[in-house]
N, C-alpha and C positions, 0 to 999 in steps of 0.2 A: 461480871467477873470473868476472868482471863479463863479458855478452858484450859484444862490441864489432862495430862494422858501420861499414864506411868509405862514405859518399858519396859519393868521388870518384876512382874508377878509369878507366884505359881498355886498351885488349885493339887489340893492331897485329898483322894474320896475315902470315906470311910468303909466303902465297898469293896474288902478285899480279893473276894472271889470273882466277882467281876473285872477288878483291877486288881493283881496283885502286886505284890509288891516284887521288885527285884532291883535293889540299888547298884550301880556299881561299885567298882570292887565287895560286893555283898555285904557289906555296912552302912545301915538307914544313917541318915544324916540326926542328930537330937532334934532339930527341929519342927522336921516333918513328921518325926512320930509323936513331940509334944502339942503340938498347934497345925492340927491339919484341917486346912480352909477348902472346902469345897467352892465349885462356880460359883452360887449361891450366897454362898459366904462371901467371898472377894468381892462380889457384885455391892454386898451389903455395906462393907468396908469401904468402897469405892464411892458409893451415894453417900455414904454418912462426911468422908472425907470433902467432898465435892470433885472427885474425882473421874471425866467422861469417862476413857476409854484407857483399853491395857493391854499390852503382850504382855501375852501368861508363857511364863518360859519353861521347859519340860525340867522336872525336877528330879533332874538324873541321879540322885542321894535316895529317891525312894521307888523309882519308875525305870531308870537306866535308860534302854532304848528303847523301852513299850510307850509310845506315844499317847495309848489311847484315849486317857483319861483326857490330856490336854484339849486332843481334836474333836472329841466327844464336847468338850465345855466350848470349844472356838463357836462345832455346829449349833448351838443349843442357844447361844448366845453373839450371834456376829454383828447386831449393832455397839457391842461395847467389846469386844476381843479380839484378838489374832494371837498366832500361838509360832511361837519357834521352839522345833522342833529338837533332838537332838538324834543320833545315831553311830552306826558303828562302820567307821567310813573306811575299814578295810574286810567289810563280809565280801564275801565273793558275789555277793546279789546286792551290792551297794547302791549299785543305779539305778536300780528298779527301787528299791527303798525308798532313794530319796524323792524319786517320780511318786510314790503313792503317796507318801505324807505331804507334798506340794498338791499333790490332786483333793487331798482331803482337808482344804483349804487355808493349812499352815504357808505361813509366809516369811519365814525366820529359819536360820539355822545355829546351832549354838555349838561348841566344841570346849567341851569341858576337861579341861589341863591341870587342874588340881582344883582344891577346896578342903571344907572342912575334913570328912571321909578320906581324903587322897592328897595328904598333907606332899609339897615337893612340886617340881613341876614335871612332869611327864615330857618325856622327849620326839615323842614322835609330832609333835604338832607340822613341819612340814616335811615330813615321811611324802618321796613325789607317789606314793602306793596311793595318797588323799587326793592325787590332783585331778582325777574324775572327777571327781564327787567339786572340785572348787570348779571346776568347768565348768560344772551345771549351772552352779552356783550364777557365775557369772555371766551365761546365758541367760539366765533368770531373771537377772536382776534383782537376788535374793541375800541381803543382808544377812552376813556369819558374823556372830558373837561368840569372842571367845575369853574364856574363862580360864588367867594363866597372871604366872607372877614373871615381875622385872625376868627371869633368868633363861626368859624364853621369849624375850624380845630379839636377840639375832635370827630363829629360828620366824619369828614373827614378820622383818624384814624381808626373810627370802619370796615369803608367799603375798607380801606386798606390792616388792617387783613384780611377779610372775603373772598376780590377779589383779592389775590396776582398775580394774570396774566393779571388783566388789565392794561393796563398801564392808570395812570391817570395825566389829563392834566391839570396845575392846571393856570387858565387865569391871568393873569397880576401880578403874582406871587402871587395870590389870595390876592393884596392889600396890601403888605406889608411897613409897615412903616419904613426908613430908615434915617430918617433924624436926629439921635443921634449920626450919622454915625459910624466910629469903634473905638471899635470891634463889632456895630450894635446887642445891649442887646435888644434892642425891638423886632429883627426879631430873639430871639430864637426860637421860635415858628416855623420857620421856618425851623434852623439848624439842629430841632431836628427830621425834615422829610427826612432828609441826607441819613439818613439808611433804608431809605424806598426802595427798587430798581425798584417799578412799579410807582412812583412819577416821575415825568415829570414839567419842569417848561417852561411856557411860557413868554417868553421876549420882552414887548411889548414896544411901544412909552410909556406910562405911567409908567414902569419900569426904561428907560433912564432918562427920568424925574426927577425921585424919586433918581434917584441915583446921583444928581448931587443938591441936595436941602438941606438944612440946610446943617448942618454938614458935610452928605455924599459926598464924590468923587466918578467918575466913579472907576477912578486907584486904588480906595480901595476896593469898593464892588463887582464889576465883577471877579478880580481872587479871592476873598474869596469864590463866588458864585461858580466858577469853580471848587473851590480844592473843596469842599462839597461835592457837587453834580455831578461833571464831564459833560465836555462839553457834552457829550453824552445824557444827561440827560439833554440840555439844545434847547431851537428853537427860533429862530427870529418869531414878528409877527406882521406886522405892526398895523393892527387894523386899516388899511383905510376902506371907506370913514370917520367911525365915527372919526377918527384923521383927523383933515383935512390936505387935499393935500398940497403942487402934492407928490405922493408916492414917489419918488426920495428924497425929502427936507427928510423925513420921516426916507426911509434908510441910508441918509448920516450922519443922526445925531444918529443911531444905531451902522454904522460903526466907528464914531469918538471916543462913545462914548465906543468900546469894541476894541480901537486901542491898548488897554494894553495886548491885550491878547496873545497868538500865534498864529500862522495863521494857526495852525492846529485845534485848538481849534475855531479860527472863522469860518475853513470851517464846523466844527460841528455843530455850532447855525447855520445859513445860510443857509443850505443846508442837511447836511448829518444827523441828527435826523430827522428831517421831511424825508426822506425817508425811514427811520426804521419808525416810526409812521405810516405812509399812503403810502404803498409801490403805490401805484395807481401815483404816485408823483415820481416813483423810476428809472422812464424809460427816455430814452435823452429826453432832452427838447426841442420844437418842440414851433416857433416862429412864430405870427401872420403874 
């Protein structure tokens, strides 16, 4: 069987004094306080699924910019994880921030622009106060995922231009609406980031969803998605636990739902971008 590696996990401990809690905007996300999956957990979820390997993504709904729980599950576990990180990319100690959580062997960075908690899209996303912190970024060669709807794609272009070597990872297809289905006039917004080549799209449960709603079919939007953009340019990403379980149900309905594709192009999304992405992910897959 094809390996498979998910992009988009996260790990909640039940250990709050060790780890506490501090969400942004100070509103735990339902999720993470309904179904909090420790490493252990995810690990369990991941074998049972047939899933190798994962970025566990910092679950700023219940952690904010306290890392630690993540980098703790990366160290604890780095044949099957890498962790992107998230942070507060206008403290005045930002570069040193991002230098330690790169040093404590996260590989990722995420920038969260709204969500459940933080309904709207946040306007600072290319504030030039962030452009150290993408500097690094791009000396790095450290893949940003950002977490942001259609209304912050202008603002998304600017730091396109500016950062042409980062790749950027844009989460749940940053929201895009599909349900006029094709030839999908609402997501031009999206097509029109085609020609972007450091653009990256994340393909989540919320993406299968989306594409199989109103109007939309899977068998129309994912090879449009592919001819676009190129599977290469494309990654699976479950989003468990906030997708609720079991991660198998999860993948199955990923893989049904991109049974139109080729199966060169599914070992792409599944497997083979996520290891361009986070080569840390790139090595055999090594089984609890």
């Amino acid at each position: 069987m094809t390996d498979i590696i998910d992009i988009h996990t996260h790990v909640i401990s039940p250990d709050t004094a060790r780890y506490p809690l501090a969400p942004l905007g100070g509103k735990q996300s339902d999720w993470s306080h309904a179904r909090p999956t420790t490493a252990a957990d995810l690990i369990a979820a991941m074998d049972e699924a047939g899933v190798a390997k994962a970025a566990v993504v910092q679950a700023s709904t219940a952690y904010g910019f306290d890392n630690s729980y993540l980098a703790d599950s990366v160290a604890a576990h780095p044949n099957r994880f890498t962790g992107v990180f998230s942070m507060d990319l206008f403290a005045p100690d930002a570069p040193a921030v991002f230098d330690r959580w790169v040093a404590k062997g996260l590989t990722g960075l995420r920038l969260f622009t709204t969500g459940t908690t933080q309904p709207g899209q946040a306007g600072w996303l290319a504030d030039p106060r962030s452009f150290p912190i993408w500097e690094r970024a791009e000396a790095a060669n450290l893949p940003v995922c950002v977490q942001m709807r259609p209304e912050g794609v202008d603002q998304l272009a600017l730091l396109l231009d500016r950062f042409r070597r980062v790749p950027v990872v844009l989460d749940h297809l940053a929201r895009v609406d599909l349900s006029d289905g094709a030839p999908y006039e609402k997501a031009d917004w999206l097509w029109r980031l085609a020609d972007r080549p450091n653009v990256v799209l994340k393909l989540t449960s919320r993406t299968v969803r989306e594409a199989a709603a109103g109007a939309s079919r899977p068998e129309a939007f994912f090879p449009r998605l592919v001819a676009a953009f190129g599977a290469e340019r494309i990654a699976w990403g479950s989003n468990f636990p906030a997708e609720a379980g079991p991660m198998s149900r999860i993948l199955d309905a990923a893989r049904a739902a991109l049974s139109c594709l080729s199966a060169a192009d599914r070992a792409s999304i599944f497997a083979g971008t996520a290891r361009r992405l986070y080569p840390a992910l790139a090595a055999e897959p090594v089984t609890a």
